[in-house]
C-alpha positions as CSV (number, residue, x, y, z in Angstrom):
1,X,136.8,92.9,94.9
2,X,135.1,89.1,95.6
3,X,131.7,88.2,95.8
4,X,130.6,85.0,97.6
5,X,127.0,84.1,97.2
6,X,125.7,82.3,100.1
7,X,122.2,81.8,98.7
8,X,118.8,83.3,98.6
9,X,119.4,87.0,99.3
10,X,122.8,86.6,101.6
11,X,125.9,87.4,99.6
12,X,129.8,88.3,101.3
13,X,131.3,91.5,99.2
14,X,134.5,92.0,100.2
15,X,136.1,95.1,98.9
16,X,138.2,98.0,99.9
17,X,139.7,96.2,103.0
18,X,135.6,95.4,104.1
19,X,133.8,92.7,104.3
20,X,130.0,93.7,103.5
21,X,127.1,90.9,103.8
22,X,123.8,91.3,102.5
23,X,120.6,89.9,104.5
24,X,122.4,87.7,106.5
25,X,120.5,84.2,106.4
26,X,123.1,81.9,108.1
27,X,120.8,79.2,109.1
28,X,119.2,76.0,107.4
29,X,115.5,77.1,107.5
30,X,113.5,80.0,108.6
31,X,110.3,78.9,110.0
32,X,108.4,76.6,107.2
33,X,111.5,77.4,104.9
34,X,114.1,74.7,104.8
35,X,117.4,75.0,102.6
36,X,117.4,73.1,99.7
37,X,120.4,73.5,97.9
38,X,124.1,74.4,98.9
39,X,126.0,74.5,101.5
40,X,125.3,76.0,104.8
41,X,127.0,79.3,105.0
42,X,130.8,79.1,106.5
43,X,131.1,80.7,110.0
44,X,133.5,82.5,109.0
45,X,130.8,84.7,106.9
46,X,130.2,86.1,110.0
47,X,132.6,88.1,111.0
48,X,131.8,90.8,109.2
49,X,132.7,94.4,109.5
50,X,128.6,95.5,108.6
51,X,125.8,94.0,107.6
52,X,123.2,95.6,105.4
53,X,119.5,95.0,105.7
54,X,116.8,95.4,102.4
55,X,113.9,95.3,104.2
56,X,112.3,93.2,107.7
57,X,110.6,90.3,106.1
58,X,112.1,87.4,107.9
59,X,114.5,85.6,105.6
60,X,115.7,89.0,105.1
61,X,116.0,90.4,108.8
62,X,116.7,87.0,110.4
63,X,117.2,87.6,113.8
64,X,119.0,84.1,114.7
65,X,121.4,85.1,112.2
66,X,122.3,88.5,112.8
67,X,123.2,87.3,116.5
68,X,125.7,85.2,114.5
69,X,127.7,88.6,113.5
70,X,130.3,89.8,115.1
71,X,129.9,92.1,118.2
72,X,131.1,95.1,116.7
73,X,129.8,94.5,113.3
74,X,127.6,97.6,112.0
75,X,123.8,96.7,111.1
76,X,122.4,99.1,108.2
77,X,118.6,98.6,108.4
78,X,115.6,100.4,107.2
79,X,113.7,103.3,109.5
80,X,111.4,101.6,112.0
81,X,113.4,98.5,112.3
82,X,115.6,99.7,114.7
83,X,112.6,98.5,116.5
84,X,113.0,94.5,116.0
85,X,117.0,94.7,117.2
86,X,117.1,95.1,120.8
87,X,120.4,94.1,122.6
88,X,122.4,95.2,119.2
89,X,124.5,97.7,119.4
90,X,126.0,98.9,116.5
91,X,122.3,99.7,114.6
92,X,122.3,102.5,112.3
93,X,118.5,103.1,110.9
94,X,118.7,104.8,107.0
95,X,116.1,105.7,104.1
96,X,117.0,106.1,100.8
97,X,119.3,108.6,100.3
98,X,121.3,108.4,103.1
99,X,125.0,106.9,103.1
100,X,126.8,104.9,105.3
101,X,130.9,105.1,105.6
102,X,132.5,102.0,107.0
103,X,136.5,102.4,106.3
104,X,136.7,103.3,102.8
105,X,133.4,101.6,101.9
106,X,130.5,103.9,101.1
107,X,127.3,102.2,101.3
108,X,124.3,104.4,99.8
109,X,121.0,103.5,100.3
110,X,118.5,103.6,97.4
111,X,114.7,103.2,96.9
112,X,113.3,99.7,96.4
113,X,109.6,98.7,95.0
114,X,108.6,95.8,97.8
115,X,106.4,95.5,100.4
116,X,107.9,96.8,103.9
117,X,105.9,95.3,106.7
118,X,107.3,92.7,108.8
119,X,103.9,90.5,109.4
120,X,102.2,88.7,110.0
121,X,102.4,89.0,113.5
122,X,104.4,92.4,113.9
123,X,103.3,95.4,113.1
124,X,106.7,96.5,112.2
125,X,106.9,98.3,108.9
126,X,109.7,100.4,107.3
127,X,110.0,101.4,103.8
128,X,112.5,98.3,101.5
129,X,115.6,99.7,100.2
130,X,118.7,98.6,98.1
131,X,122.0,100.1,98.8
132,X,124.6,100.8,96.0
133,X,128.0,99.6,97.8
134,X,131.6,102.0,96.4
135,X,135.0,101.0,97.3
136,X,136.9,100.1,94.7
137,X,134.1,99.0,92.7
138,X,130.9,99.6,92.3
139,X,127.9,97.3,93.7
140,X,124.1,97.4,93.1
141,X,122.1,95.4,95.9
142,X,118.8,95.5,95.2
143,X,117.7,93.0,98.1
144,X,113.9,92.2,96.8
145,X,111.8,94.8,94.7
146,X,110.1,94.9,91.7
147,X,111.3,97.2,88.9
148,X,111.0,100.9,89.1
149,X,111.4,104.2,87.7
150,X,114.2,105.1,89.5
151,X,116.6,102.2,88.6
152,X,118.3,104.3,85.5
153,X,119.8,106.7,88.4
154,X,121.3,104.1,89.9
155,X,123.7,103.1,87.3
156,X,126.4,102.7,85.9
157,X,127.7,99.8,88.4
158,X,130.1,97.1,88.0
159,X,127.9,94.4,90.0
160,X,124.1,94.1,90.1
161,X,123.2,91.7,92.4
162,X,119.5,91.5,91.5
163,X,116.4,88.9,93.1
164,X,115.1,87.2,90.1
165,X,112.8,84.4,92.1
166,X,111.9,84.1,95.0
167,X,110.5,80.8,98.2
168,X,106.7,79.7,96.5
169,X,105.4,78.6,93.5
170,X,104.6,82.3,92.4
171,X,105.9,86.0,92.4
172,X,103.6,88.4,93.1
173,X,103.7,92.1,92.6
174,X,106.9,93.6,94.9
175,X,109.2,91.0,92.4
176,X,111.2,90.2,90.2
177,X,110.7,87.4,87.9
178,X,113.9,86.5,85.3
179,X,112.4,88.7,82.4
180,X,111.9,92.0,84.6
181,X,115.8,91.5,86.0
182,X,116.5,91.2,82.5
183,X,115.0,94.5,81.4
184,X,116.1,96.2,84.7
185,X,119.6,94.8,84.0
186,X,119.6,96.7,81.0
187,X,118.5,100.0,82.9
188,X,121.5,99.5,85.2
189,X,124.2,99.6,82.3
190,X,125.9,97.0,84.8
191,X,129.3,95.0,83.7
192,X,128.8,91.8,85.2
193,X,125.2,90.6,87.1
194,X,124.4,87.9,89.2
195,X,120.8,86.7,90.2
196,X,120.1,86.4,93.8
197,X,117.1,85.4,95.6
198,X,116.1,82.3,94.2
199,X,117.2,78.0,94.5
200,X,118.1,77.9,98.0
201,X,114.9,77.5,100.2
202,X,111.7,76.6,99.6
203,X,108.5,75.3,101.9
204,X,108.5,71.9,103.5
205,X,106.9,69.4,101.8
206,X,107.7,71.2,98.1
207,X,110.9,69.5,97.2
208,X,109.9,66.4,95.6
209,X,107.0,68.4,93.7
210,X,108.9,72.0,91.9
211,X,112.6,71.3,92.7
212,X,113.4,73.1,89.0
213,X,111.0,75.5,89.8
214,X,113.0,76.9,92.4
215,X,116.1,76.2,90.3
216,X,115.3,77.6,87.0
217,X,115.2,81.2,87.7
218,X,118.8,81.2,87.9
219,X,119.6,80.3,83.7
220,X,116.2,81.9,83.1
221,X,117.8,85.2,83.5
222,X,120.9,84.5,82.4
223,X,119.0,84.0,78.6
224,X,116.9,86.9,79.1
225,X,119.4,89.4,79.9
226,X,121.5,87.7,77.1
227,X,118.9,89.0,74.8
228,X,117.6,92.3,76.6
229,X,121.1,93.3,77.9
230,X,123.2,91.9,76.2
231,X,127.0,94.7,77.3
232,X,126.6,92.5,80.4
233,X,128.4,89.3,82.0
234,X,126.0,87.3,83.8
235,X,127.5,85.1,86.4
236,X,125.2,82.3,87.8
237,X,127.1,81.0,91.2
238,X,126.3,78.4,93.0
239,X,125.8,79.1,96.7
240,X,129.5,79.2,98.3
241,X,131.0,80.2,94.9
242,X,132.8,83.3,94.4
243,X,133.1,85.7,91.6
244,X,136.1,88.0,91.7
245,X,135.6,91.7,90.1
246,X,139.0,93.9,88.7
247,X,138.4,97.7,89.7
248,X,137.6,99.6,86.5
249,X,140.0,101.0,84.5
């Protein structure tokens, strides 16, 4: 199994014959977001057999880059956001609980702890979700969310792909910040980990004032979870670096 991280919350999981990609954010800015660091995403991440959506906030349902999918390409989003993808196909709409079969890939969706709305001018709202992705390993994505409860179900998993920053200055509630990935790291009982959602794209005209802001996140966790969890690998990538995964056992 391989894991290319394309930045913020867009990574390429390619496993059992199927190439998965999370959030898809293809493009070098979403409105006043401009990306800051790495590459911009091959085209080739595109053609993908499905694409799995956390929640509709727009550097997470970006519809400019989901046009950049293949034709056929399944899109796993939320219920209600069916709404936002007209002229798509392929949709399937889920809530937690549900699963998803693409080949031999079993994509279960999960309960996430972020706000769901699209805003600020849509009115738009489904409930966030994570999915925990089974071929022939095991991968936790928990798109954005704070910690919750219901994280020690969700484990054991090979790969946690977990949001540990996020586009401003400031987290806010609906987050995670490096210390609560650390401690929900340790919930998850997860092999190898590898923070998402952070260093790639922050607001215009913020660059020359926080670049290690944005940046820091990244190590941040890596010496938390060191401490808090400490039965687990953490990788940090560098957007367009890949992390390859042996099936257990």
């Amino acid at each position: 199994m391989r894991i290319t991280w394309w930045g913020h919350a867009t990574a390429l999981v390619e496993d059992a014959g199927i190439r998965l990609l999370t959030d898809p954010l293809l493009t070098d800015r979403v409105a006043h977001l401009r990306r800051r660091r790495g590459p911009s995403p091959d085209p080739s991440v595109g053609r993908v057999d499905v694409a799995v959506i956390s929640h509709l906030h727009a550097d997470h349902l970006h519809l400019p880059s989901l046009r950049r999918l293949a034709p056929d390409a399944v899109i796993v989003v939320p219920r209600g956001g069916g709404r936002l993808l007209p002229g798509f196909g392929n949709v399937r709409e889920v809530r937690a609980g549900d699963t998803v079969a693409v080949g031999d890939l079993t994509v279960s969706v999960v309960p996430a702890a972020h706000d769901g709305h699209r805003g600020p001018w849509s009115r738009a709202v489904a409930p966030a979700v994570g999915y925990v992705v089974r071929g022939r390993c095991s991968t936790y994505f928990a798109g954005d969310t704070d910690f919750f409860a219901g994280m020690a179900d969700l484990g054991p998993v090979q790969v946690a792909l977990l949001p540990v920053g996020g586009w401003g200055p400031t987290l806010g509630a609906g987050h995670l910040d490096p210390n609560r990935a650390a401690h929900a790291l340790r919930v998850l009982r997860a092999d190898t980990a590898v923070p998402i959602h952070y260093g790639t794209l922050w607001p215009v005209g913020l660059d020359r004032f926080w670049p290690q802001r944005f940046a820091d996140p990244g190590p941040e966790f890596a010496a938390a979870a060191a401490e808090q969890a400490p039965q687990t690998t953490v990788r940090v990538l560098r957007p367009g670096e890949a992390l390859t995964v042996e099936p257990a056992g």
